[in-house]
VEXKOL-42280 format. One record per residue (C-alpha): residue number from 1; residue in three letters; chain; x, z, y. Coordinates in nm, 2 decimals, always signed. Example, Ala and Ser with C-alpha at 12.3 -4.5 7.8 and 13.67 -1.06 7.14 Angstrom:
2
SITE     i    aa   ch        X        Z        Y
SITE     1   ALA    A    +1.23    +0.78    -0.45
SITE     2   SER    A    +1.37    +0.71    -0.11
***
This chain:
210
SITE     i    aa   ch        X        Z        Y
SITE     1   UNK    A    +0.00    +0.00    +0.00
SITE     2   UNK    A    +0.18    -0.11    +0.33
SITE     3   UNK    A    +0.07    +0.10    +0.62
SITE     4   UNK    A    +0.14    +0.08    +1.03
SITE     5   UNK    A    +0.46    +0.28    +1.13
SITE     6   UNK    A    +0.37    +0.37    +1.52
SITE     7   UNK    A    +0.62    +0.50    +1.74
SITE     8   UNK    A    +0.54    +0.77    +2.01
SITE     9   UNK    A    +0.45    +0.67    +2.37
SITE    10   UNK    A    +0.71    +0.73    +2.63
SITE    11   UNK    A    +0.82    +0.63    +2.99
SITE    12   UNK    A    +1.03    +0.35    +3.04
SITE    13   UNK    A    +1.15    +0.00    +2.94
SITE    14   UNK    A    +1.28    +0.07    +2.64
SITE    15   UNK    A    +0.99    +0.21    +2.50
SITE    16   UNK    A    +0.77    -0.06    +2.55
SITE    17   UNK    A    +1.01    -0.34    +2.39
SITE    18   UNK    A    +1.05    -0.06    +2.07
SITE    19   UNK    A    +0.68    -0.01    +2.04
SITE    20   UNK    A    +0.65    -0.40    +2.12
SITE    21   UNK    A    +0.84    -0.52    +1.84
SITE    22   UNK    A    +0.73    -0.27    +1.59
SITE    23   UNK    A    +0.41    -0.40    +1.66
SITE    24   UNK    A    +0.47    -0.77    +1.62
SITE    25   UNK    A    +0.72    -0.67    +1.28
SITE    26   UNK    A    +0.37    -0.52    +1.17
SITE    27   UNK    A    +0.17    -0.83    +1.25
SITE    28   UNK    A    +0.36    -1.05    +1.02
SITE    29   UNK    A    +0.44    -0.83    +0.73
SITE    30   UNK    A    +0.05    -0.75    +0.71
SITE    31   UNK    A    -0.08    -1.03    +0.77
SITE    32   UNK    A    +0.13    -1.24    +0.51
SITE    33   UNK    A    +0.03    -0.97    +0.26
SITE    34   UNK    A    -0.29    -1.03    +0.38
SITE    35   UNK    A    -0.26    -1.41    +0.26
SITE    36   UNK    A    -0.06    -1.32    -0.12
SITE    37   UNK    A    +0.24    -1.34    +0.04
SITE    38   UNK    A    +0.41    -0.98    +0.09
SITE    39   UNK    A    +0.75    -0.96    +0.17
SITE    40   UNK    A    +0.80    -0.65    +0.30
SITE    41   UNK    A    +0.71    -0.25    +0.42
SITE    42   UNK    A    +0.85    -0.01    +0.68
SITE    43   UNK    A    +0.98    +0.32    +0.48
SITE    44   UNK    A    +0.79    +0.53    +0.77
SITE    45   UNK    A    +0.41    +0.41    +0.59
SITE    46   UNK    A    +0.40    +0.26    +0.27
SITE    47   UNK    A    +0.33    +0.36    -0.09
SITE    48   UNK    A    +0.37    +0.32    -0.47
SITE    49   UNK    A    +0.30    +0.46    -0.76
SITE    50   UNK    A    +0.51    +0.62    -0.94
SITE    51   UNK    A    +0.53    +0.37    -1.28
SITE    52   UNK    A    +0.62    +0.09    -1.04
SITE    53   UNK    A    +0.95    +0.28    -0.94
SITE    54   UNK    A    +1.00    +0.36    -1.26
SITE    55   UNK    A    +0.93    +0.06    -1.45
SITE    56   UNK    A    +1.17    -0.16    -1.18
SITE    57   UNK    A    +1.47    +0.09    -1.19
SITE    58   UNK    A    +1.42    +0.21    -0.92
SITE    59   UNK    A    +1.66    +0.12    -0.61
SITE    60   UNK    A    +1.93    +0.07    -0.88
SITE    61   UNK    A    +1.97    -0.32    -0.79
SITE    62   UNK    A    +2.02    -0.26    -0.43
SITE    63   UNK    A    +2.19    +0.03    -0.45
SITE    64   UNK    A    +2.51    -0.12    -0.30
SITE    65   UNK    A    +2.33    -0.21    +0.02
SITE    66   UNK    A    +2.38    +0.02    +0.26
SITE    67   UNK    A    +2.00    +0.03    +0.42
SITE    68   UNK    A    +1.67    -0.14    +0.41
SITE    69   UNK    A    +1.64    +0.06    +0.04
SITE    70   UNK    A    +1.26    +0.09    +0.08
SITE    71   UNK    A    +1.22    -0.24    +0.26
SITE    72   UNK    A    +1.42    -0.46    +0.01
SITE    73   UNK    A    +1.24    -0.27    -0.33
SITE    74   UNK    A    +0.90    -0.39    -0.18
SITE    75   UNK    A    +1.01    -0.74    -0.16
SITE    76   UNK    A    +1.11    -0.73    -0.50
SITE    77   UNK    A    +0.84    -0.58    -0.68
SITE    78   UNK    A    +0.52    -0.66    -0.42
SITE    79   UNK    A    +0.30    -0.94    -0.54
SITE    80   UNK    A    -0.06    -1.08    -0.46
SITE    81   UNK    A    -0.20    -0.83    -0.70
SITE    82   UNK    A    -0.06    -0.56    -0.70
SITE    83   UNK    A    -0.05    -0.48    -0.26
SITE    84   UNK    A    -0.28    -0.45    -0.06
SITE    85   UNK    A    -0.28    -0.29    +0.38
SITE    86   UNK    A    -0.39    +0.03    +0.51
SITE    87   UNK    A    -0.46    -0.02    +0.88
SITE    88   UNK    A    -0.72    +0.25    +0.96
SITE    89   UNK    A    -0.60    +0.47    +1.27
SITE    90   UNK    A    -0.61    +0.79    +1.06
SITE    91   UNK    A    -0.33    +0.67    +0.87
SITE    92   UNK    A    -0.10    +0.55    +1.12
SITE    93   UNK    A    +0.23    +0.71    +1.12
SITE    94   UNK    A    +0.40    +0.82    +1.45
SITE    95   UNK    A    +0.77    +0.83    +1.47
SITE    96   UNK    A    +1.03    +0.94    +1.74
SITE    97   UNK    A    +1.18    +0.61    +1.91
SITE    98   UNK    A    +1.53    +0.54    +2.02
SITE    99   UNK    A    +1.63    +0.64    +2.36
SITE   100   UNK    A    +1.93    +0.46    +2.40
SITE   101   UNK    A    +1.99    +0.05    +2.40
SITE   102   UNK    A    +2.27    +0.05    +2.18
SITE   103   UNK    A    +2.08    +0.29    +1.92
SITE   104   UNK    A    +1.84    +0.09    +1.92
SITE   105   UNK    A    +1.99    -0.27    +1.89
SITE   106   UNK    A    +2.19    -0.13    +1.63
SITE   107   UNK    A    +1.90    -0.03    +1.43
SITE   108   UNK    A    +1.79    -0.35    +1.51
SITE   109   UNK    A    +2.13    -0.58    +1.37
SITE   110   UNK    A    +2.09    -0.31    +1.04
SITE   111   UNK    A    +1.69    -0.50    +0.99
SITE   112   UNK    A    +1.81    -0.85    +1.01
SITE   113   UNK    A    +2.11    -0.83    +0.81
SITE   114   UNK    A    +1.92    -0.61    +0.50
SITE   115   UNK    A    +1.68    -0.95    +0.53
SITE   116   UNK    A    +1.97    -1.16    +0.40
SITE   117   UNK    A    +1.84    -1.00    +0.09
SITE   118   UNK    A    +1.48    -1.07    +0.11
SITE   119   UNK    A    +1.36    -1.38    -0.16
SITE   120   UNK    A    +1.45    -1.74    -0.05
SITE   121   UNK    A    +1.08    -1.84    +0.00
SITE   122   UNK    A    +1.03    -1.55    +0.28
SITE   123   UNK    A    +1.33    -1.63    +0.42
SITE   124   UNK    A    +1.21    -1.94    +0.46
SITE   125   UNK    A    +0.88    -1.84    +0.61
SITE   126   UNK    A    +1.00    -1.61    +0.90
SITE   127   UNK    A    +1.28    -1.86    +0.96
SITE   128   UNK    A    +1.02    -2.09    +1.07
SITE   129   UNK    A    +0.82    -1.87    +1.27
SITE   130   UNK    A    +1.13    -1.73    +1.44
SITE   131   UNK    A    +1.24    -2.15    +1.52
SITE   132   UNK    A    +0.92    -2.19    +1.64
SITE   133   UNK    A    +0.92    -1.86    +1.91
SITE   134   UNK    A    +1.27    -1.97    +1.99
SITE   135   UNK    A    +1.26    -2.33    +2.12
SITE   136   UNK    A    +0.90    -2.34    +2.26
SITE   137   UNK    A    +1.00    -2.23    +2.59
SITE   138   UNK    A    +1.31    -2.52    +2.61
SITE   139   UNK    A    +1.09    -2.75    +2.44
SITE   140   UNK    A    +0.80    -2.69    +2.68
SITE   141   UNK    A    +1.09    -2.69    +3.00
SITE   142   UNK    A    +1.17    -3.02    +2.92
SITE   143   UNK    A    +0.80    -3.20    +2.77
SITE   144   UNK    A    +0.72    -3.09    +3.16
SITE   145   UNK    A    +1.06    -3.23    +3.31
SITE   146   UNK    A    +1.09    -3.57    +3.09
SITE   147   UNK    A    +0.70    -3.62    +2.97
SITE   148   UNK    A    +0.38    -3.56    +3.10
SITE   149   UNK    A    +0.35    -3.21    +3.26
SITE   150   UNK    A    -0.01    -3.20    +3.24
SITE   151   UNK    A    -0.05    -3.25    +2.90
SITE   152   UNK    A    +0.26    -2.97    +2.82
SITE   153   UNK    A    +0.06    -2.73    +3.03
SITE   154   UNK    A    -0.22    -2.80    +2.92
SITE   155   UNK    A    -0.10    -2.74    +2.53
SITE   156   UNK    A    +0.03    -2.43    +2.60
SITE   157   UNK    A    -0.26    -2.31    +2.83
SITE   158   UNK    A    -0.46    -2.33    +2.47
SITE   159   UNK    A    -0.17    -2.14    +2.28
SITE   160   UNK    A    -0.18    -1.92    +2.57
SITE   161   UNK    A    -0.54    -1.81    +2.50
SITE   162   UNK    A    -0.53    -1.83    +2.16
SITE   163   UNK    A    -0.22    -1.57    +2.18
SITE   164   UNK    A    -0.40    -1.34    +2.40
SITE   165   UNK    A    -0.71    -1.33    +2.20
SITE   166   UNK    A    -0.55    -1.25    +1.91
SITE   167   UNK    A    -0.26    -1.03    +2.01
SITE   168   UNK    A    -0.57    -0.82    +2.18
SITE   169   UNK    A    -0.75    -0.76    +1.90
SITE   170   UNK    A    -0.43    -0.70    +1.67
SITE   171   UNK    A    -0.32    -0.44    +1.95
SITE   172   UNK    A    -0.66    -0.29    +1.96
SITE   173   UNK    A    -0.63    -0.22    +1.54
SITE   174   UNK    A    -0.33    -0.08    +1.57
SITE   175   UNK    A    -0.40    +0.13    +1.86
SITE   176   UNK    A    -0.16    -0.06    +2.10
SITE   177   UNK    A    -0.39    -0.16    +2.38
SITE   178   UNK    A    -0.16    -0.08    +2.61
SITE   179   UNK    A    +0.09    -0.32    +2.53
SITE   180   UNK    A    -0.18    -0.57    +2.59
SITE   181   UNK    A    -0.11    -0.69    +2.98
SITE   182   UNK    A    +0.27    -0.72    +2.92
SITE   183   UNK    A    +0.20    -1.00    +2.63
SITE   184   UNK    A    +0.34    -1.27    +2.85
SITE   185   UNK    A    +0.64    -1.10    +2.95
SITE   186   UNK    A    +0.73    -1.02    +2.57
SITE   187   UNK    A    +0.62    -1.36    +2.46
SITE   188   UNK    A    +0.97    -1.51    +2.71
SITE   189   UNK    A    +1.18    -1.22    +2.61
SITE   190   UNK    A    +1.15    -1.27    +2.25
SITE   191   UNK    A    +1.37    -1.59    +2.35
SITE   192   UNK    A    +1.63    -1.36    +2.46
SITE   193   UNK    A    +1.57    -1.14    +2.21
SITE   194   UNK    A    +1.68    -1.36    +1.95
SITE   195   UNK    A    +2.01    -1.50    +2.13
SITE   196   UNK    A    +2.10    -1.17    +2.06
SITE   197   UNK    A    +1.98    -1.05    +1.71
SITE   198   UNK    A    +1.96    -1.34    +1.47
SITE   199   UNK    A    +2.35    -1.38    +1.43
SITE   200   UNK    A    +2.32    -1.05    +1.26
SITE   201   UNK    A    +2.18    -1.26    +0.97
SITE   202   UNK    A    +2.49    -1.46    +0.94
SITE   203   UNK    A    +2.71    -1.14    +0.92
SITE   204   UNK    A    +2.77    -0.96    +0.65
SITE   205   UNK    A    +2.62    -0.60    +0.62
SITE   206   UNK    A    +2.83    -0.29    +0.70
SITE   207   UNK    A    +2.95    -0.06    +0.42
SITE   208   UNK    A    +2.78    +0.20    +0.68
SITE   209   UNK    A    +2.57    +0.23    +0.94
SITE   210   UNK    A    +2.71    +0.61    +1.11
***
């Protein structure tokens, strides 16, 4: 059972992006469990039973990895039958967030290089969806510069609404309303975002994290 893994409400920047991108880790890894496909859980809300561990051995093939333990069992053993989400409010975890940037981004560069682990065909998936995020701001720079402008705009005007409508209603689930007027602003930094963390996935994973 793959729950919501909230983190506590606090002034500042830094909080939002945290709470932002906890959010939108949450939307994909429940909604592709959602549709058969679940590739993953967050240690802070999830569940198994016991004869699952068990019958798997445990963490024993990933025991040389360093972290992601919990993350990296689920996408071995979760299938279309045997997972399912728990999304009610009541069940929501709420965990203390980082409070520094380098904390954080560290935590952060640990996620996307335990993914190099993660099965070929969900690696495939979130590559696509993380291409996609990526260059639709430099495609959608030069469609406007080179092509016709009004059509561009008017393309991403629909994605635009389509975005909102859905982010709102996700946020609202998950208790994240708040989040709601800045979608905009994370929908460009997630460009920036990416400069950063996706050449994690091409290095190889510390011995340790301390």
């Amino acid at each position: 059972v793959l729950g919501y893994g909230a983190y506590h409400k606090k002034p500042g920047l830094l909080n939002i992006l945290i709470r932002f991108e906890t959010f939108h880790t949450a939307i994909q890894y429940l909604s592709y469990a959602l549709a058969g496909i679940p590739y993953m859980g967050i240690g802070r809300n999830l569940s198994y039973k016991k004869d699952v561990f068990l019958r798997n051995k445990g963490f024993s093939s990933i025991n040389q990895i360093p972290s992601g333990d919990d993350d990296l069992f689920i996408n071995q053993v979760a299938r279309k039958d045997n997972t399912t989400i728990c999304i009610d409010q009541e069940a929501h975890t709420l965990s203390e967030p980082k409070t520094r940037w380098s904390d954080w981004m560290t935590q952060k560069y640990r996620h996307y290089t335990t993914s190099n682990y993660y099965k070929s065909n969900h690696k495939v998936l979130l590559g696509l969806y993380s291409f996609s995020l990526f260059w639709l701001y430099p495609l959608l720079a030069v469609s406007i510069i080179f092509y016709n402008w009004w059509m561009a705009l008017a393309v991403f005007g629909v994605r635009f609404l389509i975005q909102a409508v859905v982010l709102y209603k996700s946020m609202k689930k998950l208790n994240e309303k708040d989040l709601w007027p800045w979608f905009l602003f994370f929908d460009i930094w997630m460009f920036f975002y990416f400069i950063f963390t996706v050449p994690a996935i091409w290095k190889a994973p510390r011995k340790n994290w301390d």
